[in-house]
N, C-alpha and C positions, 0 to 999 in steps of 0.2 A: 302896522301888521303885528297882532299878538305872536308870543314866543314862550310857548309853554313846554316846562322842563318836566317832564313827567319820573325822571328816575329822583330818588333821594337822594343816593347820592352825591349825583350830580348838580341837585339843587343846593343839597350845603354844602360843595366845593365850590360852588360859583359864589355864592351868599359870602362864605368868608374871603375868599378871593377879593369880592366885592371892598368886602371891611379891613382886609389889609391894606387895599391899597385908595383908603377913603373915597371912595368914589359910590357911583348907583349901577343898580344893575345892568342897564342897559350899557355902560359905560364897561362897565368890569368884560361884558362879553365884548366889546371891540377889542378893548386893550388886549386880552388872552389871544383874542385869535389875531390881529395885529402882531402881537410878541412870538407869536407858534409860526404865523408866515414868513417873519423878517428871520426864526431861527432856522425854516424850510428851506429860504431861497439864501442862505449863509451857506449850510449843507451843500447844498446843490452846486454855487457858485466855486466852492470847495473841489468838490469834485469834477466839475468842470476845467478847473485850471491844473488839477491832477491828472487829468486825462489830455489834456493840451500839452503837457509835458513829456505826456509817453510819447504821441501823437508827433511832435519834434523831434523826440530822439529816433523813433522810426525815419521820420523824413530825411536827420541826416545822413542815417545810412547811404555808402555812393550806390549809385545801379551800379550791376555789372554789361549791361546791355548782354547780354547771352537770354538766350529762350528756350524754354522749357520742353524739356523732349517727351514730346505727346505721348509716343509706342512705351515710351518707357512707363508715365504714369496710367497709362490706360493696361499695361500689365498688371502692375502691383495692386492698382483698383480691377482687377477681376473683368476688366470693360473689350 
């Protein structure tokens, strides 16, 4: 399946992309997007165990087992 790069610019960033890292062009564009995925889903996994940590620190808060008194919040919300 043809893959025609119509901007300039982006055809001589891939071109030398290409020849930096010796390789052909079809080649250069796996690699790039290969190396942009693996740095996507780094981010991501990143922030996922970032968030797994808050996530815990909430959890171990104790309950109080008390319940929230309805007349009161449906005050202050105008309800």
């Amino acid at each position: 399946m043809p893959f025609h790069v119509r901007d300039a610019e982006a055809d001589a960033m891939l071109r030398q992309y290409a020849e930096d890292n010796h390789v052909g062009i079809t080649e250069a564009i796996k690699l790039a997007v290969r190396r942009a995925r693996e740095a996507d889903d780094k981010v991501r996994a990143e922030k996922l165990a970032r968030m797994d940590a808050i996530l815990a620190e909430f959890d171990a808060v104790p309950r109080t087992g008390l319940t929230a008194d309805k007349a009161f919040f449906d005050m202050i919300n105008g309800d």
